[in-house]
mmCIF file of the N, C-alpha and C atoms, coordinates in Angstrom:
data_MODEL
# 
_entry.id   MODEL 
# 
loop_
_atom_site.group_PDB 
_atom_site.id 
_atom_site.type_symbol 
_atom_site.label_atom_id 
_atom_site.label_alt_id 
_atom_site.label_comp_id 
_atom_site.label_asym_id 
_atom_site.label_entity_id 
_atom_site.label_seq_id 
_atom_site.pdbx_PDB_ins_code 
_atom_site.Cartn_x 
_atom_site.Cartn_y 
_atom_site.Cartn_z 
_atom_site.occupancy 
_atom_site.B_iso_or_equiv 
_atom_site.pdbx_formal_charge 
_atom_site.auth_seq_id 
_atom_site.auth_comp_id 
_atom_site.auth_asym_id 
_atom_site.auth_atom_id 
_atom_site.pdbx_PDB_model_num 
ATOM 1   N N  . UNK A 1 1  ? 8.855   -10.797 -4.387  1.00 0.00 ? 1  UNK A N  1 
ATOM 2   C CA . UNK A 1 1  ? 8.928   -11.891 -3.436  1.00 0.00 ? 1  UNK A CA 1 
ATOM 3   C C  . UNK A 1 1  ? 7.763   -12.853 -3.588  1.00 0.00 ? 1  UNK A C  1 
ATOM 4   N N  . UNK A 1 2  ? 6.719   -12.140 -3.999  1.00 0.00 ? 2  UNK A N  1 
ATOM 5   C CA . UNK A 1 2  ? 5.258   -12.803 -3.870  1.00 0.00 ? 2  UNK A CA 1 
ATOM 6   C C  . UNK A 1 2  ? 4.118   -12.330 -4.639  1.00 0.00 ? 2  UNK A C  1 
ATOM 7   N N  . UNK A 1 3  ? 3.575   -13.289 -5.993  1.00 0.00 ? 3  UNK A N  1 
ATOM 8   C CA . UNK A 1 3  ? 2.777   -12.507 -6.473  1.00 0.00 ? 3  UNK A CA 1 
ATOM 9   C C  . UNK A 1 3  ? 1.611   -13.714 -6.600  1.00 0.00 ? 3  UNK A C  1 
ATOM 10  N N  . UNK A 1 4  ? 0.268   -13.581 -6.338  1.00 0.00 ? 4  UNK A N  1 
ATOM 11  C CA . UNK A 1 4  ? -0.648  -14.136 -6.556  1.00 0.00 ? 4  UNK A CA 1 
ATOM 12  C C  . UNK A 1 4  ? -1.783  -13.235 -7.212  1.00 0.00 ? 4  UNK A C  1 
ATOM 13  N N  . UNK A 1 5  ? -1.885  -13.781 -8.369  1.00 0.00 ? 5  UNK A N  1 
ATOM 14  C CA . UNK A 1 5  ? -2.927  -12.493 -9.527  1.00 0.00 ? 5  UNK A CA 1 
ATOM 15  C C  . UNK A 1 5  ? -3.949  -12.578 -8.822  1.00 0.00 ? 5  UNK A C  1 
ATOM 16  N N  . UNK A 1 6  ? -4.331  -11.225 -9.005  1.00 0.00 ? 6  UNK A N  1 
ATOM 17  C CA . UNK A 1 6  ? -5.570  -10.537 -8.774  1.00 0.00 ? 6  UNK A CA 1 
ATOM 18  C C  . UNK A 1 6  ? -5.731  -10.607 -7.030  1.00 0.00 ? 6  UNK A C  1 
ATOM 19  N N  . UNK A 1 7  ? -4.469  -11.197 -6.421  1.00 0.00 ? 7  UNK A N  1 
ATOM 20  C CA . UNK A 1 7  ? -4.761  -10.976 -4.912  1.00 0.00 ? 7  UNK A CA 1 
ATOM 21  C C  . UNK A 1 7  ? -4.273  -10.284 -4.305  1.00 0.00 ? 7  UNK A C  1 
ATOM 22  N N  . UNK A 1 8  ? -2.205  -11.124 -4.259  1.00 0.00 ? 8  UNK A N  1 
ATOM 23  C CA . UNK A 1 8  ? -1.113  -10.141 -3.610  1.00 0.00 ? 8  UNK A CA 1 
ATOM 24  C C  . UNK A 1 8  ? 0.067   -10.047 -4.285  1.00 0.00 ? 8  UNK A C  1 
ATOM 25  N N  . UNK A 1 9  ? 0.259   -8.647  -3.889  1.00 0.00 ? 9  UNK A N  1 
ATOM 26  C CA . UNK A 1 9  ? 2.091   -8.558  -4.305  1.00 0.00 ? 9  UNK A CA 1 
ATOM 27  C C  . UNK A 1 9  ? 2.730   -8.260  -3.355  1.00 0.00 ? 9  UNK A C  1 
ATOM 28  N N  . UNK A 1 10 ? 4.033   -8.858  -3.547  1.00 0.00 ? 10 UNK A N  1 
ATOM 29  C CA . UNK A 1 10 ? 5.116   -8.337  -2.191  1.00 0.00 ? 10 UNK A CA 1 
ATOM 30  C C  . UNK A 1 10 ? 6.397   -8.414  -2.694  1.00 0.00 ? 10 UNK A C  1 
ATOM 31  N N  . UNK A 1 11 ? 6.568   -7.238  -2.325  1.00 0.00 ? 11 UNK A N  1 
ATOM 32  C CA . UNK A 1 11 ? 7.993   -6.873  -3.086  1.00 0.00 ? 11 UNK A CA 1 
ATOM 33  C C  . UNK A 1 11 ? 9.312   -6.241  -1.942  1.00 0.00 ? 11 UNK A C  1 
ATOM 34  N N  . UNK A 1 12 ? 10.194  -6.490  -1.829  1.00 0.00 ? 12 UNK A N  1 
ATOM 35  C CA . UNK A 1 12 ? 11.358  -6.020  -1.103  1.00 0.00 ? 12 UNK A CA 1 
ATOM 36  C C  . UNK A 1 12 ? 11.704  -4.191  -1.710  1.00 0.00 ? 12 UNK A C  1 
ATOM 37  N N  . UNK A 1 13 ? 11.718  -3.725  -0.695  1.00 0.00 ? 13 UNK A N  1 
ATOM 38  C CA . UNK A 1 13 ? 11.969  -2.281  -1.125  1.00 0.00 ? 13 UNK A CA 1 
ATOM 39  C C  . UNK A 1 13 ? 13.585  -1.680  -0.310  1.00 0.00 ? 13 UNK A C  1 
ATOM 40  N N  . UNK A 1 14 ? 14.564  -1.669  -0.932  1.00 0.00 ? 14 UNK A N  1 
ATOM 41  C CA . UNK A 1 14 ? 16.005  -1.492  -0.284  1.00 0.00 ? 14 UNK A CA 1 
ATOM 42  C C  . UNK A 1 14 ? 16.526  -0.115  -0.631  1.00 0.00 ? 14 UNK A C  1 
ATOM 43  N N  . UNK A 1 15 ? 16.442  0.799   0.656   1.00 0.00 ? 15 UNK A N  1 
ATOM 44  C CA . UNK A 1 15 ? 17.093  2.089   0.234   1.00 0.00 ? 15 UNK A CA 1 
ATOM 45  C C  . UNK A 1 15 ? 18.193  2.726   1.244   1.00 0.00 ? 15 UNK A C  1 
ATOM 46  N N  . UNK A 1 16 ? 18.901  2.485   1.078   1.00 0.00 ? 16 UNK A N  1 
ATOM 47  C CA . UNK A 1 16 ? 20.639  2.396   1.184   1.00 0.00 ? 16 UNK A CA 1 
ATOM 48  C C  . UNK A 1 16 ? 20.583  1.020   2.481   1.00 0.00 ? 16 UNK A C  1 
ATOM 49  N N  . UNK A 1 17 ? 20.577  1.587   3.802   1.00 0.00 ? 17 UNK A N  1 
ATOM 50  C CA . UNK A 1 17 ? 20.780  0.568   4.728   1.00 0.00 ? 17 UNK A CA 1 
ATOM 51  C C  . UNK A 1 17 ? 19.138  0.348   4.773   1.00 0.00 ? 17 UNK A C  1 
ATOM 52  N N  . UNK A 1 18 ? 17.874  0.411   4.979   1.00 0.00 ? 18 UNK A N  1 
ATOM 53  C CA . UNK A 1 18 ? 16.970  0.056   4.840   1.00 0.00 ? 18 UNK A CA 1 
ATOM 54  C C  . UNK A 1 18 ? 16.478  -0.793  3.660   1.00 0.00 ? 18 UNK A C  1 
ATOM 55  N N  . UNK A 1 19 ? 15.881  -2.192  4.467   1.00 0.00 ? 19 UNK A N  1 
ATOM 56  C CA . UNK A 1 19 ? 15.832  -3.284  3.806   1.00 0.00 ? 19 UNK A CA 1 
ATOM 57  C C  . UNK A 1 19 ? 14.463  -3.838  4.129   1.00 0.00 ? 19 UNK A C  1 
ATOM 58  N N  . UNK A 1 20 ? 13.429  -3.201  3.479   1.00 0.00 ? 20 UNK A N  1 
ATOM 59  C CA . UNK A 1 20 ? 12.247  -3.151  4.173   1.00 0.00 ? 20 UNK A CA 1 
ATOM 60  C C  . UNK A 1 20 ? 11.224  -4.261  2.787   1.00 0.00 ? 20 UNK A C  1 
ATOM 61  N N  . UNK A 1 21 ? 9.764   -4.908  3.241   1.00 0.00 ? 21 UNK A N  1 
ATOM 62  C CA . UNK A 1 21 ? 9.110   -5.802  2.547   1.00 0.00 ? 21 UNK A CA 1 
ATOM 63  C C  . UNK A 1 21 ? 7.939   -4.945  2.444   1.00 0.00 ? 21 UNK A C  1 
ATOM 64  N N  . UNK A 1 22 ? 7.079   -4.935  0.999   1.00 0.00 ? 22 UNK A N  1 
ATOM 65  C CA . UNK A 1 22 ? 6.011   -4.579  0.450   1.00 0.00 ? 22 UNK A CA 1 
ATOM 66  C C  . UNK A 1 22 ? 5.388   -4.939  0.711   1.00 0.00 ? 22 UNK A C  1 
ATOM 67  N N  . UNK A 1 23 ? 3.880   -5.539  1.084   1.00 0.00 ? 23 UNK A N  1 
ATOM 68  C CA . UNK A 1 23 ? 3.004   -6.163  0.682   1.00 0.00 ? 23 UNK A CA 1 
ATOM 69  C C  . UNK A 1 23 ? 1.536   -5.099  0.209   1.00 0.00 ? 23 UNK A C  1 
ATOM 70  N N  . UNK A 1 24 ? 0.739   -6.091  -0.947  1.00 0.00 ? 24 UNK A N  1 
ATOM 71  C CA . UNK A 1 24 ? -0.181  -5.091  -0.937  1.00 0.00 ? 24 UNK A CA 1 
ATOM 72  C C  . UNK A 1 24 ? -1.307  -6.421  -1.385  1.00 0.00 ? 24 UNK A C  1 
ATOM 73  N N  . UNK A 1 25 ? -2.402  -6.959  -0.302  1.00 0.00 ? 25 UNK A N  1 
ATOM 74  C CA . UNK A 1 25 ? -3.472  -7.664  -0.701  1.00 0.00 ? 25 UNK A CA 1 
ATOM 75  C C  . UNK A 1 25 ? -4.676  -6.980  -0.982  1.00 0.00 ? 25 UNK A C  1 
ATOM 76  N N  . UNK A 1 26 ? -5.467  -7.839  -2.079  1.00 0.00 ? 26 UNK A N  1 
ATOM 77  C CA . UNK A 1 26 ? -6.420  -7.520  -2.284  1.00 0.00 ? 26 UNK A CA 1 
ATOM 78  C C  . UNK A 1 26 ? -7.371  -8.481  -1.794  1.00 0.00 ? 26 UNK A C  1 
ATOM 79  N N  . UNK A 1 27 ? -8.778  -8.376  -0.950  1.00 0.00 ? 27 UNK A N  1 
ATOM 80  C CA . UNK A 1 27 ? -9.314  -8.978  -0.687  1.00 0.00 ? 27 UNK A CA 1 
ATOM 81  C C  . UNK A 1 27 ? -11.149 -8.721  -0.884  1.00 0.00 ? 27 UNK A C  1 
ATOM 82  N N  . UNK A 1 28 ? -12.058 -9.360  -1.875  1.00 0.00 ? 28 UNK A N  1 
ATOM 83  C CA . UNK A 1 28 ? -13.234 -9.114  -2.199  1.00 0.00 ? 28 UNK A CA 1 
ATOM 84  C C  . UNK A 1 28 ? -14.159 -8.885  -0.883  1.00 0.00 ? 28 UNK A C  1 
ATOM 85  N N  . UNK A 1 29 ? -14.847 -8.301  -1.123  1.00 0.00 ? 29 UNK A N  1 
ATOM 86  C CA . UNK A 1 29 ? -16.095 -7.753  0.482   1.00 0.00 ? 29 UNK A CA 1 
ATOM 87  C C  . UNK A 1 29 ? -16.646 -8.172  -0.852  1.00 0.00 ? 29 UNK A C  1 
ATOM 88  N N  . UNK A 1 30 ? -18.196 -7.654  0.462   1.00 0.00 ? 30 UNK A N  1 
ATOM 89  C CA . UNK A 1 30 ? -19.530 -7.603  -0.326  1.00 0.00 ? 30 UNK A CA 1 
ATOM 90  C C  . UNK A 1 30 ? -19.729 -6.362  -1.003  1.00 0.00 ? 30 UNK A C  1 
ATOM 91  N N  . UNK A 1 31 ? -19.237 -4.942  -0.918  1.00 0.00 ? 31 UNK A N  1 
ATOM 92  C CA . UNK A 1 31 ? -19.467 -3.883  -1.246  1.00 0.00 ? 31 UNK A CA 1 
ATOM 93  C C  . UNK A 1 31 ? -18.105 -3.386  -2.725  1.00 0.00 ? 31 UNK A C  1 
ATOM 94  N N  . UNK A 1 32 ? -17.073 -4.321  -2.723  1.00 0.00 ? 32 UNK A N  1 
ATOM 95  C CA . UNK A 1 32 ? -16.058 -4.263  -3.570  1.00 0.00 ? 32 UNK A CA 1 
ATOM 96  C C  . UNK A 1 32 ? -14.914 -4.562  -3.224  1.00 0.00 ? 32 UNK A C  1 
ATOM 97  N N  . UNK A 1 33 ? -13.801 -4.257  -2.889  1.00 0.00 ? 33 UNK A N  1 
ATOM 98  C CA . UNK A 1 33 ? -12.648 -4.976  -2.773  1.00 0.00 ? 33 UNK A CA 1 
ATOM 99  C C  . UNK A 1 33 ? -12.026 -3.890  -1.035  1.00 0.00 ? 33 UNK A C  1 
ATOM 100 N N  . UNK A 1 34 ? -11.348 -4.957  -0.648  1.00 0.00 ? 34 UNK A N  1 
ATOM 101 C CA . UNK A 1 34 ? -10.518 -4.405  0.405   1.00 0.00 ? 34 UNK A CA 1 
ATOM 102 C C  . UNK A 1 34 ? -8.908  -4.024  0.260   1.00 0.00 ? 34 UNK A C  1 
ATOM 103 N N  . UNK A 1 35 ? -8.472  -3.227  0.187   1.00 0.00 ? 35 UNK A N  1 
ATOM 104 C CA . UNK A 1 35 ? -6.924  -3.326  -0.293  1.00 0.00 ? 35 UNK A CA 1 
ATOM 105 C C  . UNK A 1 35 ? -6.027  -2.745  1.178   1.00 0.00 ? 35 UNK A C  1 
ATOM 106 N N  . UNK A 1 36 ? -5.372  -4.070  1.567   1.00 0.00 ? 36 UNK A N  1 
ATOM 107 C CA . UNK A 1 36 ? -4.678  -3.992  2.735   1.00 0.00 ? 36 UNK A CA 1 
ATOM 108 C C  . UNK A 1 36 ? -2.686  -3.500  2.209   1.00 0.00 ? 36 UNK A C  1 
ATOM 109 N N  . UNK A 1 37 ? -2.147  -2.827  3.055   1.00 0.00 ? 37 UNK A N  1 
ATOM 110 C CA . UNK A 1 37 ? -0.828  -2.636  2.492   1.00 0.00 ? 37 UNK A CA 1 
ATOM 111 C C  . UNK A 1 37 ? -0.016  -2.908  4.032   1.00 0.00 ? 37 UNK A C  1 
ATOM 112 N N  . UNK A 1 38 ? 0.686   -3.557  3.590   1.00 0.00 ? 38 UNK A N  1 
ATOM 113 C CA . UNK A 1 38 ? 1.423   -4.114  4.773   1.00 0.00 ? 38 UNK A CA 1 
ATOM 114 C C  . UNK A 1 38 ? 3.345   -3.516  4.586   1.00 0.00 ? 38 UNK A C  1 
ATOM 115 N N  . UNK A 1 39 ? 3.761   -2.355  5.091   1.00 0.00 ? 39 UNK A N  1 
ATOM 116 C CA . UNK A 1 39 ? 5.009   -2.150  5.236   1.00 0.00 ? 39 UNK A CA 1 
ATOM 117 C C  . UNK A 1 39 ? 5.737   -2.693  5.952   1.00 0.00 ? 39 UNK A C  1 
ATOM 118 N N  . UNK A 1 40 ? 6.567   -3.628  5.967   1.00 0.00 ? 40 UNK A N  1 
ATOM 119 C CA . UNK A 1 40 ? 7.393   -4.006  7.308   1.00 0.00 ? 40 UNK A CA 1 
ATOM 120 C C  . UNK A 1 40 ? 9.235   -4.266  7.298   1.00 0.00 ? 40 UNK A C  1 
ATOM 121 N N  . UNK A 1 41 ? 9.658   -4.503  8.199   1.00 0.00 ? 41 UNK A N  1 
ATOM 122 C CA . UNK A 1 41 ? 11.123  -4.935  8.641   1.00 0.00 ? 41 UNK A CA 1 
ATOM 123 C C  . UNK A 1 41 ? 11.772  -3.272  8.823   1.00 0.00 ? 41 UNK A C  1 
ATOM 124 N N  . UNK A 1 42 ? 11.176  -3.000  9.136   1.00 0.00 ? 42 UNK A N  1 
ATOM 125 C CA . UNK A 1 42 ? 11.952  -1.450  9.831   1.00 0.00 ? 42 UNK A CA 1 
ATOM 126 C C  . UNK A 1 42 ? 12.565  -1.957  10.969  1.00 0.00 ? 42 UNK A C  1 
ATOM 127 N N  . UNK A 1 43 ? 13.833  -1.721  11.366  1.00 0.00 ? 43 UNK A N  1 
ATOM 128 C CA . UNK A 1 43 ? 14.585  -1.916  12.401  1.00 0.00 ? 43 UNK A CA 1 
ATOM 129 C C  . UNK A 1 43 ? 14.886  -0.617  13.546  1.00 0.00 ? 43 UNK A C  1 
ATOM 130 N N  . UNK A 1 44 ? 14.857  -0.926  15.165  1.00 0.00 ? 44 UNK A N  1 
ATOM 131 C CA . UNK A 1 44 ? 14.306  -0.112  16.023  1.00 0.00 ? 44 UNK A CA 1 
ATOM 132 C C  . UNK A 1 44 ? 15.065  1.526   15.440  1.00 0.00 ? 44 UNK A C  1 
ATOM 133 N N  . UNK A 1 45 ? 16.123  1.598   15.355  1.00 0.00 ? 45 UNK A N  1 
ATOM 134 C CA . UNK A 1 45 ? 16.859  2.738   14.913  1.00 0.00 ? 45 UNK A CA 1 
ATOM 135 C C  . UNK A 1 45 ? 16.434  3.462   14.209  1.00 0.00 ? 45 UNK A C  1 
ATOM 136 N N  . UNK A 1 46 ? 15.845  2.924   12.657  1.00 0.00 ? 46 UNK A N  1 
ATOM 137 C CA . UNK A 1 46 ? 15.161  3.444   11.752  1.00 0.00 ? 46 UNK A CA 1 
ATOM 138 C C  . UNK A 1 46 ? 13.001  4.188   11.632  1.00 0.00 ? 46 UNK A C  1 
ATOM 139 N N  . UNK A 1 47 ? 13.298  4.743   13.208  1.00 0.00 ? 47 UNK A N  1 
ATOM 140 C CA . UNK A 1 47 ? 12.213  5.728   13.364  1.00 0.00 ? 47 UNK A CA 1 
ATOM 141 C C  . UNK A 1 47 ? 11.663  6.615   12.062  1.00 0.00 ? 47 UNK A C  1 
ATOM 142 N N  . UNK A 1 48 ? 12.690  7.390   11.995  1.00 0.00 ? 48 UNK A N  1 
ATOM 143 C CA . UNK A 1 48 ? 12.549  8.425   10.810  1.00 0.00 ? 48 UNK A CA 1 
ATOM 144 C C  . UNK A 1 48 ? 12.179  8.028   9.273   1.00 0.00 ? 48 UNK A C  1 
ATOM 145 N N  . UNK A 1 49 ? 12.776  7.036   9.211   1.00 0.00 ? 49 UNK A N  1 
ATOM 146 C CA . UNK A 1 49 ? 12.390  6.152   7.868   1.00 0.00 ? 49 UNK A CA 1 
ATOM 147 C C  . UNK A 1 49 ? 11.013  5.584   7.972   1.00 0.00 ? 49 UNK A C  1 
ATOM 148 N N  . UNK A 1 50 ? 10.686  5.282   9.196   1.00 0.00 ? 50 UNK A N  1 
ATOM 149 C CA . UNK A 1 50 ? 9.663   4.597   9.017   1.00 0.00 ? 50 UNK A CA 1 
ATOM 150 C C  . UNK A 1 50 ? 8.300   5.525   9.198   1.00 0.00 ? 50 UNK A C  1 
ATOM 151 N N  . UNK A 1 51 ? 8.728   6.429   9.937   1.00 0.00 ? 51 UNK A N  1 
ATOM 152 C CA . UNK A 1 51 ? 7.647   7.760   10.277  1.00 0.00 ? 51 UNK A CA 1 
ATOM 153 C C  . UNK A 1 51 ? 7.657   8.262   8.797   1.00 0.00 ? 51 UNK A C  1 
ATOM 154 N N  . UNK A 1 52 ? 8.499   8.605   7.730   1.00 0.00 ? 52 UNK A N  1 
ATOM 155 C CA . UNK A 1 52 ? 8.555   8.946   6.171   1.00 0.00 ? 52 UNK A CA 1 
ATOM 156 C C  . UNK A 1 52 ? 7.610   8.097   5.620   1.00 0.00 ? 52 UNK A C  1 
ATOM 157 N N  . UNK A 1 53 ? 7.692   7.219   5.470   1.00 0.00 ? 53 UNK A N  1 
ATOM 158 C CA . UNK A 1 53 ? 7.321   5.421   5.009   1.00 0.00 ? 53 UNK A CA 1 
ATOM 159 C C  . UNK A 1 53 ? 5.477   5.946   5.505   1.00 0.00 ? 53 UNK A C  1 
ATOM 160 N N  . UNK A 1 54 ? 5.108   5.704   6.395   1.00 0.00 ? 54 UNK A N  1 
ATOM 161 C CA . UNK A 1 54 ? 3.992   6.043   7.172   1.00 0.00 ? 54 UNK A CA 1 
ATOM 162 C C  . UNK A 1 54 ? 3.103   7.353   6.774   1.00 0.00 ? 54 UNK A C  1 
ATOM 163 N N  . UNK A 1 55 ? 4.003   8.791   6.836   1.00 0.00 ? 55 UNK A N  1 
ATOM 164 C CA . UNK A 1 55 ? 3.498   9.307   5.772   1.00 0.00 ? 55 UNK A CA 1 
ATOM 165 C C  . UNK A 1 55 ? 2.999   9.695   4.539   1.00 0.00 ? 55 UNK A C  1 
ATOM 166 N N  . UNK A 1 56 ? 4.255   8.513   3.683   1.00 0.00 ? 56 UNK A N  1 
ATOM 167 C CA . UNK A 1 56 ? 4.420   8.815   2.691   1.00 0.00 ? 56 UNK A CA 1 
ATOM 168 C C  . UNK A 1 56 ? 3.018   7.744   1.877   1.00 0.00 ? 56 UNK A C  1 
ATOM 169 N N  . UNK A 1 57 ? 2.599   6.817   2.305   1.00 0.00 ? 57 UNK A N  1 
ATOM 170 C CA . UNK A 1 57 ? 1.797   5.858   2.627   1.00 0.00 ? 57 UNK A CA 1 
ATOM 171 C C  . UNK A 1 57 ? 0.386   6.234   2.872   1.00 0.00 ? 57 UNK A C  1 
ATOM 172 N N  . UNK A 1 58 ? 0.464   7.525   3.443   1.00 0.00 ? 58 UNK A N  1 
ATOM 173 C CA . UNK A 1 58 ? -0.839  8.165   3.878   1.00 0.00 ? 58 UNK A CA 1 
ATOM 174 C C  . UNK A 1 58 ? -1.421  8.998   2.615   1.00 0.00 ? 58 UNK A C  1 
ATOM 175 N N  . UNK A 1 59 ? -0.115  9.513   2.461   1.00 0.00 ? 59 UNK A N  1 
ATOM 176 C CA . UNK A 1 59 ? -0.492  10.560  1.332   1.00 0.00 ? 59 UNK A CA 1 
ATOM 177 C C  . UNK A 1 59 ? -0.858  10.067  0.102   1.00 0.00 ? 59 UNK A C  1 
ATOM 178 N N  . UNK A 1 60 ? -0.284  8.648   -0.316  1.00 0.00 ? 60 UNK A N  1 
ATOM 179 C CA . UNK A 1 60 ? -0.450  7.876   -1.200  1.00 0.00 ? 60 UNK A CA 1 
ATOM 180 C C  . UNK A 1 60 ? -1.854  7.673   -1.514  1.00 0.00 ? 60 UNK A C  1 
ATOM 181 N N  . UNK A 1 61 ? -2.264  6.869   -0.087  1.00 0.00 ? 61 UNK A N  1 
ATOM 182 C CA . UNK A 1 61 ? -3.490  6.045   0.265   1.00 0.00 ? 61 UNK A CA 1 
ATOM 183 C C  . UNK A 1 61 ? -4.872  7.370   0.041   1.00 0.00 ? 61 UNK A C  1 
ATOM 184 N N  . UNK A 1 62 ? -4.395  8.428   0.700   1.00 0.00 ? 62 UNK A N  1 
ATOM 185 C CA . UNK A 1 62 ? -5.650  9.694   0.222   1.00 0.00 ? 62 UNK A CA 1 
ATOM 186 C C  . UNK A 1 62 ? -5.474  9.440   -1.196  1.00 0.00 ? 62 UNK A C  1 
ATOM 187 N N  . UNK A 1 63 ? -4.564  9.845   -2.050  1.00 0.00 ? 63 UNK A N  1 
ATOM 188 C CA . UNK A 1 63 ? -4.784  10.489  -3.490  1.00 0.00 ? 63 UNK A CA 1 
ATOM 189 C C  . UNK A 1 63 ? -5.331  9.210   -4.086  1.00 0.00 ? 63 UNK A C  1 
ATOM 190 N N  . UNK A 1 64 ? -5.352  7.983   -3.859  1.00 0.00 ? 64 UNK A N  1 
ATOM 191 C CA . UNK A 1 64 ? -6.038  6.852   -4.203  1.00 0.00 ? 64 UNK A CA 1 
ATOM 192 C C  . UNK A 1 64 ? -7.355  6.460   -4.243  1.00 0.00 ? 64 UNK A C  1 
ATOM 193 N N  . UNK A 1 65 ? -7.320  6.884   -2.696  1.00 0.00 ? 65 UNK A N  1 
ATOM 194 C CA . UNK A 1 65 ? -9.119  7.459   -2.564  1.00 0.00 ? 65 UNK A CA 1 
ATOM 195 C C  . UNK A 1 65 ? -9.753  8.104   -3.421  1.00 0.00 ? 65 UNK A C  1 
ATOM 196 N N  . UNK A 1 66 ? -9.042  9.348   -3.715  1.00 0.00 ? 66 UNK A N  1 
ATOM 197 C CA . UNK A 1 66 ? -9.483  10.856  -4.327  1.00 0.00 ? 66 UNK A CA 1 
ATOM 198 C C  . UNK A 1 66 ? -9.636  10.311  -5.904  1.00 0.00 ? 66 UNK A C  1 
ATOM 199 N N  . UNK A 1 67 ? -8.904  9.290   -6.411  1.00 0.00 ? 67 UNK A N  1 
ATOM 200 C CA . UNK A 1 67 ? -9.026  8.648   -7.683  1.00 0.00 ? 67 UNK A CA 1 
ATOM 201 C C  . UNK A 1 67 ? -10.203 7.710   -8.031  1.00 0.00 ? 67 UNK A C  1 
ATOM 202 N N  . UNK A 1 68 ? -10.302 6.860   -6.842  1.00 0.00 ? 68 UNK A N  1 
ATOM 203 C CA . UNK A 1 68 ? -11.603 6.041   -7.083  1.00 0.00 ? 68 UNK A CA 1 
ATOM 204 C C  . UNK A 1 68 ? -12.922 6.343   -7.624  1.00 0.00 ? 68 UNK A C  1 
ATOM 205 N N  . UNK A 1 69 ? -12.973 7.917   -5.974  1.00 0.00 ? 69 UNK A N  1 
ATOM 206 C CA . UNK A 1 69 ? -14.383 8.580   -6.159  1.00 0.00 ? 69 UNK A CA 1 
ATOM 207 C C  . UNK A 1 69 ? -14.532 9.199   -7.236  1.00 0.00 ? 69 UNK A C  1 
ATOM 208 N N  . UNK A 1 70 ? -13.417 9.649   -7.478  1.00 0.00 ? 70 UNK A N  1 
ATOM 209 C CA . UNK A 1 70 ? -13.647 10.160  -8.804  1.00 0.00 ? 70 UNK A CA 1 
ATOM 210 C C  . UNK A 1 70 ? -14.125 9.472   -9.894  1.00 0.00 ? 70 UNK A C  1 
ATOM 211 N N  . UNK A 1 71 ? -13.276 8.734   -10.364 1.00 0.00 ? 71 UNK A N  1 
ATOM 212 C CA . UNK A 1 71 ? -13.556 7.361   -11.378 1.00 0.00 ? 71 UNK A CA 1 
ATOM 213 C C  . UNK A 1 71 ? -15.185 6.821   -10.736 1.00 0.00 ? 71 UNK A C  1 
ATOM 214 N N  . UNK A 1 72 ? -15.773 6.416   -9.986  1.00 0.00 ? 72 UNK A N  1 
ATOM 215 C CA . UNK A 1 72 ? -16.527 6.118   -9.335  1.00 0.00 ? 72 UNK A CA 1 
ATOM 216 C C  . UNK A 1 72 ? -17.827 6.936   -9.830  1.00 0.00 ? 72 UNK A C  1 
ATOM 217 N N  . UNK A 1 73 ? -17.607 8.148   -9.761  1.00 0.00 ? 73 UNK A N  1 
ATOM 218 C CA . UNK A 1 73 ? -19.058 9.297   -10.533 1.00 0.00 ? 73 UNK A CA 1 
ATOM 219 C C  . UNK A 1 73 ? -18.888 9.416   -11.649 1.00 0.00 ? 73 UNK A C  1 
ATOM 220 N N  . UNK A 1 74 ? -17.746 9.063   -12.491 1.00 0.00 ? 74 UNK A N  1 
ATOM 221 C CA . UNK A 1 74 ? -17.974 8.813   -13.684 1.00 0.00 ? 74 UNK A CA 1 
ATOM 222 C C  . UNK A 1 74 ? -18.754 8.042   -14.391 1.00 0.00 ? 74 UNK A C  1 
ATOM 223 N N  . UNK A 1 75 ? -18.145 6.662   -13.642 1.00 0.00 ? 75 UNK A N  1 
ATOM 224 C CA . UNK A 1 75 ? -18.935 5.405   -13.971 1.00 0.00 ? 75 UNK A CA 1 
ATOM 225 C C  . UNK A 1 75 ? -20.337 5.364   -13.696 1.00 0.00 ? 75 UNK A C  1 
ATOM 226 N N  . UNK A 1 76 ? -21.066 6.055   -12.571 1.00 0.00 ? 76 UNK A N  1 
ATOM 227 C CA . UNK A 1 76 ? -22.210 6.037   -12.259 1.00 0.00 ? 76 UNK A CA 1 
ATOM 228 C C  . UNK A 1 76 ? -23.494 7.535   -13.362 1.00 0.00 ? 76 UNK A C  1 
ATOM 229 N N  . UNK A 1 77 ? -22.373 7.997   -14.051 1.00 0.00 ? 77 UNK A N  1 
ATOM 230 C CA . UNK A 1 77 ? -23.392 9.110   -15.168 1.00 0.00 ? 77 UNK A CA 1 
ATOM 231 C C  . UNK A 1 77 ? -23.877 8.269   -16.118 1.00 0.00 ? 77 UNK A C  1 
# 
């Protein structure tokens, strides 16, 4: 839907009746980058999808973490 390099992407994500929008910005701090993720258009019905979505998002967002720091003490030997 939306790509601006090195900032944002946004992409439509459609899985069967769920018709939901990506976003994922990047935004520079003083300490390194901020990375915001924006899930949206869940409709009221679709609780469960979106409670999945939310988890699934979480679990993502840890192992991402867990990649940085890692990468992160590498770079600093």
């Amino acid at each position: 839907l939306e790509i601006e390099a090195h900032q944002k992407l946004s992409y439509r994500w459609v899985v069967g009746e769920m018709d939901t929008v990506v976003t994922f910005t990047l935004t520079p701090t003083v300490s390194g980058t901020r990375l915001l993720l924006v899930h949206s258009g869940f409709k009221p019905h679709q609780k469960q999808n979106f409670g999945g979505a939310r988890y699934g998002w979480r679990v993502m967002g840890g192992k991402l973490v867990d990649l940085f720091t890692r990468l992160q003490a590498v770079d600093t030997r």
